[in-house]
BALOBA-1460 file (C-alpha; in Angstrom, 3 decimals):
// residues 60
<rec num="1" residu="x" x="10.037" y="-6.001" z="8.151"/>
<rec num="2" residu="x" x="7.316" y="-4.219" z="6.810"/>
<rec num="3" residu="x" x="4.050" y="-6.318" z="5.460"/>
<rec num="4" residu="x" x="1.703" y="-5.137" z="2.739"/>
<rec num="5" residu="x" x="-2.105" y="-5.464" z="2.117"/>
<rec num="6" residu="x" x="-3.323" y="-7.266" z="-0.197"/>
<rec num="7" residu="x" x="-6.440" y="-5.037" z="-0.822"/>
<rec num="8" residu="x" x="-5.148" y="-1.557" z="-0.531"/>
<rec num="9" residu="x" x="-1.465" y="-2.459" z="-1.221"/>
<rec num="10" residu="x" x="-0.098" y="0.091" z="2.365"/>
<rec num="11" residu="x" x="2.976" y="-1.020" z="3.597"/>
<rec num="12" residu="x" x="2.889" y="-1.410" z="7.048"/>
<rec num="13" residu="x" x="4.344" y="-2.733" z="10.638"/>
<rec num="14" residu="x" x="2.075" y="-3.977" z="12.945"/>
<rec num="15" residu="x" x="-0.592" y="-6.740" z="12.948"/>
<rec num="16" residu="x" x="-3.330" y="-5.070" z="11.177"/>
<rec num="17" residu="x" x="-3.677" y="-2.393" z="8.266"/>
<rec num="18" residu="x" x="-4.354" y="1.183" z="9.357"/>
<rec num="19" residu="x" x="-5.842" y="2.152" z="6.268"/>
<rec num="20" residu="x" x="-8.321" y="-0.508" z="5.565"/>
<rec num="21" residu="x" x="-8.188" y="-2.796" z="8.900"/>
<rec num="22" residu="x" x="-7.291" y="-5.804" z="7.381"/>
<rec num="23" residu="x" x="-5.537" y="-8.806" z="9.171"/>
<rec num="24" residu="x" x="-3.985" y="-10.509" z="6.364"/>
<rec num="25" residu="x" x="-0.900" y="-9.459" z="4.878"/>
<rec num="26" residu="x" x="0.359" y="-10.786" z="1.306"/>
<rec num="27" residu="x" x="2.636" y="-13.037" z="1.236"/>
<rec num="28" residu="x" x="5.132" y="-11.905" z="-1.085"/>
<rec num="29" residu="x" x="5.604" y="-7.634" z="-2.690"/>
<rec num="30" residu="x" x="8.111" y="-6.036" z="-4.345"/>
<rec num="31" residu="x" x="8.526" y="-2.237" z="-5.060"/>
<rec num="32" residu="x" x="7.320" y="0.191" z="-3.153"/>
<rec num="33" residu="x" x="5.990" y="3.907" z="-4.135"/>
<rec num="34" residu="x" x="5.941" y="6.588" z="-1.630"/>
<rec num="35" residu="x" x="2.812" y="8.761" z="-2.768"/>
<rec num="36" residu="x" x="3.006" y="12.624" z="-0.550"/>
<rec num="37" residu="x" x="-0.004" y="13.784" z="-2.732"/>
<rec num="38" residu="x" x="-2.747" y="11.093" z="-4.067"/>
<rec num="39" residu="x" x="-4.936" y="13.909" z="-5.740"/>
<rec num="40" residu="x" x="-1.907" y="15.175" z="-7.857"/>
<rec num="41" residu="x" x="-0.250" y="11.567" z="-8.490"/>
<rec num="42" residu="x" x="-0.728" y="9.942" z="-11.907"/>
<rec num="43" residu="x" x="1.081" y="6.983" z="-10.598"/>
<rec num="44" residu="x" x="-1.487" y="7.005" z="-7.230"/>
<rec num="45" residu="x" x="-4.134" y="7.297" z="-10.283"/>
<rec num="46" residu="x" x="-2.502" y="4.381" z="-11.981"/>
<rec num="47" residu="x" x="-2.601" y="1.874" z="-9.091"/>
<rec num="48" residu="x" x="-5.803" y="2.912" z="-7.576"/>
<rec num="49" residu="x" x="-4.166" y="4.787" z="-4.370"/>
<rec num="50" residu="x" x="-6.467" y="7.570" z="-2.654"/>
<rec num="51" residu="x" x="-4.326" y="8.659" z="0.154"/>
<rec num="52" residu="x" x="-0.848" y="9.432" z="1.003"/>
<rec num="53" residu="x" x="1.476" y="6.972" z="2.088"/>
<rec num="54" residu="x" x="4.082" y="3.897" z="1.154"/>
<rec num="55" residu="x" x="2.520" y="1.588" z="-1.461"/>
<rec num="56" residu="x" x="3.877" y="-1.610" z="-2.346"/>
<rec num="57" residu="x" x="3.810" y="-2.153" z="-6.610"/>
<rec num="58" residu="x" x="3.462" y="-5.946" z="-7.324"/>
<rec num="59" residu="x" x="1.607" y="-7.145" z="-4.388"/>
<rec num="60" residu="x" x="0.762" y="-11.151" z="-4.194"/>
């Protein structure tokens, strides 16, 4: 099951982010977004996303 991060909201398996190198997952997200280009993406401007990649939406 994939976990997301609370500060930059990736979805990811694994024990810590890849994007930001946290080690503590939220507990609880729902939704995810698949952004392919962040510079392009008014919904990766609307959540605060800067790279590609699977983005969880309401992240706790």
């Amino acid at each position: 099951m994939k976990k997301a991060c609370k500060k930059c909201k990736l979805l990811y398996e694994g024990s810590q982010c890849p994007n930001c190198k946290s080690e503590s997952p939220a507990q609880s997200w729902k939704g995810r977004v698949i952004i392919i280009d962040a510079n392009k993406s008014e919904i990766a401007k609307k959540i605060g996303v800067t790279s590609k990649g699977e983005y969880g939406i309401k992240v706790r």
